[in-house]
C-alpha positions in Angstrom: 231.1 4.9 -53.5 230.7 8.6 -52.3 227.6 9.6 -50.5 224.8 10.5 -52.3 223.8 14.1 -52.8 220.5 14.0 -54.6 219.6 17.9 -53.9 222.8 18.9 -55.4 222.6 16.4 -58.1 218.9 17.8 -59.2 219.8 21.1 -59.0 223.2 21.1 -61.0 221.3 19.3 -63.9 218.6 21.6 -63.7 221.2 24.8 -64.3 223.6 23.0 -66.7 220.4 22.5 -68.6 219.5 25.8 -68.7 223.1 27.1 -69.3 222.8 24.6 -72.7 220.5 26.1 -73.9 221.6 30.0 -74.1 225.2 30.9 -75.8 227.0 31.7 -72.5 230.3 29.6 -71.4 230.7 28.1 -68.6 233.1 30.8 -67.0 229.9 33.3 -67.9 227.4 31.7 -66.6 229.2 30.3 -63.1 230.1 33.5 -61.1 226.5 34.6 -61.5 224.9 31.4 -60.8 227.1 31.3 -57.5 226.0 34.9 -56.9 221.9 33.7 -57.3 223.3 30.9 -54.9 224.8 33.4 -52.1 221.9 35.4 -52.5 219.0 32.6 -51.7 221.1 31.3 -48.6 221.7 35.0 -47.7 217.3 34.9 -47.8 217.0 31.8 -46.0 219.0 32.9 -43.1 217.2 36.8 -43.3 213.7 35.5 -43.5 214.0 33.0 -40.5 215.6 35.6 -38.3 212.8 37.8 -39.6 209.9 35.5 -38.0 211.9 35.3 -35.1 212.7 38.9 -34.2 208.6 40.0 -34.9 207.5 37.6 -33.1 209.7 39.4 -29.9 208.3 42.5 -31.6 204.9 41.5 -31.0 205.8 41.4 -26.9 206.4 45.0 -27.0 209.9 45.4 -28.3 211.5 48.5 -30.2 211.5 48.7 -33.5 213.8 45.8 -35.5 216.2 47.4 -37.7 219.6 46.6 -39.4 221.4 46.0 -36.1 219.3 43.5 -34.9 220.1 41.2 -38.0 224.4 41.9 -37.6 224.0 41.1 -34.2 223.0 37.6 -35.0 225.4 37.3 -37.9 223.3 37.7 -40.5 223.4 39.6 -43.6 220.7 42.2 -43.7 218.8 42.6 -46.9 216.5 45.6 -48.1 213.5 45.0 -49.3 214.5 44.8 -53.0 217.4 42.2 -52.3 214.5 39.6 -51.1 214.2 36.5 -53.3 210.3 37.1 -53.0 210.4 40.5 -54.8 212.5 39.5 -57.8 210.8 36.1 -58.7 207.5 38.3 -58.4 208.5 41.2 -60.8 205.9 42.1 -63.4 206.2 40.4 -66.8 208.7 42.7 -69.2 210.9 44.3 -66.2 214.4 43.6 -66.5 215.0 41.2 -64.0 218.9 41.4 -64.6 219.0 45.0 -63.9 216.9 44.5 -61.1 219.2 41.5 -59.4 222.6 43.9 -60.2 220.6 46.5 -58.0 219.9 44.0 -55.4 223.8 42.9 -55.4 223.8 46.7 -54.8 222.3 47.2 -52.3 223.4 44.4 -50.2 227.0 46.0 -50.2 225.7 49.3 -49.4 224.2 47.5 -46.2 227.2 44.9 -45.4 230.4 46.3 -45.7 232.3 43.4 -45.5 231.0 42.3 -49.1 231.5 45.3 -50.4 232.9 44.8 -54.4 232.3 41.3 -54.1 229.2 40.0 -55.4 228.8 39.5 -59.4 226.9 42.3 -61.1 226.7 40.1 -64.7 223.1 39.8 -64.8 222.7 42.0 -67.3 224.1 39.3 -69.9 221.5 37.0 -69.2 218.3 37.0 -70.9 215.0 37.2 -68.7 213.5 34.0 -69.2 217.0 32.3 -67.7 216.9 34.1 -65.0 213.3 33.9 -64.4 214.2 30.0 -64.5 217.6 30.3 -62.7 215.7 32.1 -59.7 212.6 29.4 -59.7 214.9 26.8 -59.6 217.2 27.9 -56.3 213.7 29.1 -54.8 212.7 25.6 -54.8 215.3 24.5 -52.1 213.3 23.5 -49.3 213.4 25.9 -46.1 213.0 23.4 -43.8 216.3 21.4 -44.6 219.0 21.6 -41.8 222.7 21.2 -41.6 224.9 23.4 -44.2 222.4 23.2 -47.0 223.4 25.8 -48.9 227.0 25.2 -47.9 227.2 22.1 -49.7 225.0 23.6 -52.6 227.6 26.3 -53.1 230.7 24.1 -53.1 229.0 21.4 -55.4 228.4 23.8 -57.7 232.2 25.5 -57.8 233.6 21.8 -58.3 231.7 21.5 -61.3 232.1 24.9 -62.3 235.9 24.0 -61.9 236.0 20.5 -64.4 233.7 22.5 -67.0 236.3 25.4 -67.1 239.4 23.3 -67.4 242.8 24.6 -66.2 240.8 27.9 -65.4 238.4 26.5 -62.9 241.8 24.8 -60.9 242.7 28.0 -60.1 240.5 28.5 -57.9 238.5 24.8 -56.6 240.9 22.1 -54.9 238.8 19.1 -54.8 236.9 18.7 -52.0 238.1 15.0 -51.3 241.9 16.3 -51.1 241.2 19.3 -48.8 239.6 16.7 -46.3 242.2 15.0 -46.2 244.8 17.4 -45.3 242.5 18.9 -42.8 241.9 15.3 -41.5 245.9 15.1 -41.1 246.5 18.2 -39.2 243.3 18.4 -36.9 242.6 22.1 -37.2 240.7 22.8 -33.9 241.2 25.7 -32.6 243.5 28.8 -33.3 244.6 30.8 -36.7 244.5 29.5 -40.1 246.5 30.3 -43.0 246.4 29.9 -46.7 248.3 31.8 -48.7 246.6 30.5 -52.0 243.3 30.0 -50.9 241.3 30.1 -54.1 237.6 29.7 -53.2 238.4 28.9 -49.7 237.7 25.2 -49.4 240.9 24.9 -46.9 238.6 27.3 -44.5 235.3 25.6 -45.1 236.9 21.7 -44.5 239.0 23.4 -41.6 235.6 24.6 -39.9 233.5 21.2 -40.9 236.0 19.5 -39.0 235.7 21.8 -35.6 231.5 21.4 -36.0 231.8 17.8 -36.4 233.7 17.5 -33.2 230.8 19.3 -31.5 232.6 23.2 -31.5 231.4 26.3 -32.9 233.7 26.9 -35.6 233.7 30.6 -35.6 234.9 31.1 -32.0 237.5 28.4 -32.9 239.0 29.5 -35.6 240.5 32.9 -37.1 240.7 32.7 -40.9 243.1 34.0 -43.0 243.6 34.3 -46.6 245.5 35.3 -49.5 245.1 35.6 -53.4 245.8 37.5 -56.5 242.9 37.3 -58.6 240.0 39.9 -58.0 237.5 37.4 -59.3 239.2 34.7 -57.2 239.0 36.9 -53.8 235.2 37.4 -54.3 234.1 33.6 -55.0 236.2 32.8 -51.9 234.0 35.5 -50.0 231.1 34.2 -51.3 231.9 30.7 -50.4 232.6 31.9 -46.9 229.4 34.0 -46.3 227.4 31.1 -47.8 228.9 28.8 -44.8 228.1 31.8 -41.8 232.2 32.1 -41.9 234.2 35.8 -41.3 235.2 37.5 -44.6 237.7 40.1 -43.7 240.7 38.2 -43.1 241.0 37.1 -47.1 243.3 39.5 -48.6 244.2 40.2 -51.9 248.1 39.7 -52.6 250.8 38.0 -55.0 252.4 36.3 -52.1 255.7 36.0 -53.4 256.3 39.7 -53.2 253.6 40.4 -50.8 253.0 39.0 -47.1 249.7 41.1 -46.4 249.5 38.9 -42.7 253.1 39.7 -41.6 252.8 35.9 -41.6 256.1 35.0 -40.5 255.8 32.7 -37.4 252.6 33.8 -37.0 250.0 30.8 -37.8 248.8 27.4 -35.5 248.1 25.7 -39.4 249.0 26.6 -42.5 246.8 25.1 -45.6 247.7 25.1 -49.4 247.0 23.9 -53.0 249.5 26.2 -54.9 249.9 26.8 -58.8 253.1 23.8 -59.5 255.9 24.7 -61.3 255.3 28.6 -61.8 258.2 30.7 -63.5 259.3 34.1 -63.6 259.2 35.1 -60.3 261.6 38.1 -60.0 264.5 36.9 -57.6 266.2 40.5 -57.2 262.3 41.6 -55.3 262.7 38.5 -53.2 266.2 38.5 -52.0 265.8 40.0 -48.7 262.2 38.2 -47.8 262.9 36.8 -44.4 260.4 34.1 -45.5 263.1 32.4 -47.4 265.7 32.0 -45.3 266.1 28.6 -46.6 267.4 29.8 -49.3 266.4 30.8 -53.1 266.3 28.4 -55.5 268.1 29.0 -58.5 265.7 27.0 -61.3 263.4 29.3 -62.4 260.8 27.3 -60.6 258.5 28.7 -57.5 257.7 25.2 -56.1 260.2 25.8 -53.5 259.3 29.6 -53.2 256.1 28.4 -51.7 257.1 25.7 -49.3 259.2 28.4 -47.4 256.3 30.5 -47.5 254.2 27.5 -45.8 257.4 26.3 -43.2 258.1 30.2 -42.5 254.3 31.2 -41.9 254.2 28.4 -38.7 254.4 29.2 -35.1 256.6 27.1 -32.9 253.7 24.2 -32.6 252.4 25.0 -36.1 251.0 22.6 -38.4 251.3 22.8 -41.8 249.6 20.5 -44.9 249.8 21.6 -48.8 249.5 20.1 -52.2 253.0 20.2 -54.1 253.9 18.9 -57.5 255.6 15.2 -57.1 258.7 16.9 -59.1 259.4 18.3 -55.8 260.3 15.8 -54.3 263.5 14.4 -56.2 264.5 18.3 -57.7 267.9 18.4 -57.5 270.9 21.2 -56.9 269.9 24.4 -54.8 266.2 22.9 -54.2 268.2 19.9 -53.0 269.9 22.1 -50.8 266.5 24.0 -49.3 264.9 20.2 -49.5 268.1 18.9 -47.4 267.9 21.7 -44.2 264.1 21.5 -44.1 264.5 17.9 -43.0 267.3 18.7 -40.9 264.8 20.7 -38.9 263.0 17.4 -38.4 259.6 19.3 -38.6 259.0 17.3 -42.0 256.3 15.2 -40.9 254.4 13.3 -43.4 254.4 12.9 -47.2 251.9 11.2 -48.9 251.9 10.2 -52.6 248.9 10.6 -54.6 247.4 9.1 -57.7 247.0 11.1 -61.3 244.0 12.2 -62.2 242.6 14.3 -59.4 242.9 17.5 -60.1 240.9 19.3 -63.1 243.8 21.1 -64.0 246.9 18.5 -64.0 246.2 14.6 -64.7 250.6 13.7 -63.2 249.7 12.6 -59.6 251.2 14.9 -56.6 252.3 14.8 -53.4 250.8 16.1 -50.1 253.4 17.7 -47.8 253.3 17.8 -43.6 255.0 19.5 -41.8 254.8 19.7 -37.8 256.5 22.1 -35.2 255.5 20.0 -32.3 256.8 17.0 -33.6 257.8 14.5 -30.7 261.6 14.6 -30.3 261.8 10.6 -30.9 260.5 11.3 -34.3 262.3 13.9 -35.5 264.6 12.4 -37.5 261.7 10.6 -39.2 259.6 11.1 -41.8 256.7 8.7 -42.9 256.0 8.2 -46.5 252.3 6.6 -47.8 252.4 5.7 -50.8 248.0 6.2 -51.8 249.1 6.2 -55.6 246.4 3.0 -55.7 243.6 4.2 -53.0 241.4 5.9 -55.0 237.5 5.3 -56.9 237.3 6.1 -60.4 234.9 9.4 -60.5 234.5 9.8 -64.3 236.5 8.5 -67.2 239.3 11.3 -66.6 238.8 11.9 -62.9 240.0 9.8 -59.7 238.9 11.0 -55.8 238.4 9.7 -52.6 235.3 7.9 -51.4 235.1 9.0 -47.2 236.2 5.7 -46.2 239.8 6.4 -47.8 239.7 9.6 -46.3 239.7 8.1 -42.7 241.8 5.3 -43.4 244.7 7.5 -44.4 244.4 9.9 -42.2 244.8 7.3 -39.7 247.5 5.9 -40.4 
């Protein structure tokens, strides 16, 4: 069985509850909950540097200002951002206006997050948010580890199976993205996902450098692209919330657009991509040098994307992505692309995976390796795992990994 997470648990059954009983969806209600989230890390983090820098200020130091608290990474929050000043507002203000002004005003002071955070509030009514903010105040400060990390991404995979097909657009559960980052050992140098969704690829990738006793943020450069707005800003939440750079996530359709001039530029390259997208506009694509492969002829971007993940590698890259099974066995001019990618002997791994995992598509998939610095003896290999029966049954429609699984696999 999977570990037991008893503060996420409580907490998620406490909002849901609350979200019952008011007429907002799920896809209303999540963005701003995540934002009430971000904000109550972003408090946690400001008040303990707070004690610390006055108690230096007590010895005779300067003034502490703005600086002081960017210098230590942390966000820096005015006075009416503070958790203590909106769960303390007089009976009758509007505490929705008053948290889109805080959301305000914590761009105006960290330009990184600037447009990001949700300014919704003003849809709620003032006894849910009175209850919403009691209810994230009441996470111990005292807890250690990647508290509000774990909160944060707890939340956006339930978010995810409550809004269906929507909600995989941006979550990749969290079992799936541990293995792949299990596979390739991200631990040290640039990181690339050019669907990245929330982010969950960057947040594994740096969970796996602090587990091995490294500080994950002078390991590892993150970058990111998306097309979605809405998509972009969770993803910058989600990184914030785990103390990770923001700037590197870009917004971009990356068929069209290659925002990183990525093109032999990355040590890993991580991706859960839409499956089986059509439309894309050959004539704009024709001269990409990212598919130099070739372009497929269905009117299918499966194989759009696995160029962009093969091209985006450096000569030692490492690359690991979700891809729909039907790739595998497509036939004619995917054939073709399919055919010289092996012939490169860079395909590393593929491992088969059961239905049911995903929130958006219950056909299992495949997860794809590929590696640059594959011995030479190997080359002409590929291994094939068939985990289409390694799995624990989560819910009635859901399947994942228990951590046991995880390691097994990715030691194989």
């Amino acid at each position: 069985m999977p570990p037991n997470n008893d503060l996420e648990k409580r907490l998620w059954a406490a909002a849901d509850q609350l979200r019952a009983n008011s007429a907002l969806t799920a896809q209303e209600y999540s963005r701003p909950v995540l934002g009430l989230i971000f904000l109550k890390f972003a408090d946690h983090r400001f008040t303990a540097l707070e004690k610390e820098l006055a108690n230096k200020k007590a010895k005779g130091r300067r003034t502490i200002g703005k600086l002081d608290y960017q210098a230590r990474g942390v966000m820096y929050l005015p006075d009416k951002a503070r958790f203590s000043y909106l769960i303390n507002l007089p009976e009758g203000e509007d505490i929705g206006k008053a948290i889109n002004r805080a959301m305000d005003s914590i761009e105006a002071e960290n330009e990184d997050l600037k447009g990001v955070l949700p300014r919704e509030y003003n849809r709620f009514d003032n006894t849910l948010l009175f209850e919403l903010l009691k209810l994230f105040n009441s996470i111990p400060m005292d807890l250690e580890g990647d508290v509000f990390g774990k909160i944060y991404e707890y939340f956006l995979g339930k978010f995810a199976m409550e809004e269906g097909r929507g909600g995989g657009e941006f979550f990749t559960p969290t079992s799936i993205v541990k293995l792949i980052v299990n596979i390739i050992e991200p631990f040290h140098g640039r990181i690339f996902d050019p669907a990245c969704g929330s982010g969950g690829m960057f947040v594994q990738s740096a969970r796996f450098v602090e587990e091995h006793q490294r500080n994950a943020t002078s390991e590892l450069s993150i970058y990111g692209q998306e097309s979605k707005e809405s998509t972009i800003n969770l993803c910058r939440m989600n990184l914030a919330v785990h103390g990770l750079p923001t700037e590197g996530v870009r917004q971009g359709n990356s068929y069209y657009e290659d925002r990183h001039n990525a093109k032999g530029q990355f040590d890993f390259v991580m991706a859960n991509p839409p499956f089986n997208v059509n439309g894309v506009d050959k004539e704009r694509i024709k001269d990409d040098p990212r598919y130099s492969l070739g372009t497929p002829r269905a009117d299918n971007a499966n194989y759009l994307w696995i160029q962009i993940f093969y091209s985006s590698l450096n000569d030692k890259g490492r690359a690991g992505f979700v891809m729909a099974n039907s790739a595998a066995d497509a036939r004619q001019s995917e054939l073709e692309i399919r055919k010289k990618l092996i012939q490169t002997g860079n395909v590393d791994v593929v491992v088969a995976i059961s239905s049911n995992f995903f929130y958006t598509v219950t056909l299992p998939v495949t997860l794809w390796f590929f590696d640059k610095a594959k011995p030479k003896q190997l080359k002409e290999k590929v291994l094939f795992i068939d985990a289409r029966n390694t799995y624990y049954q989560l819910d009635r429609a859901h399947r994942d990994f228990t951590p046991e699984q995880i390691e097994y696999l990715a030691n194989i």
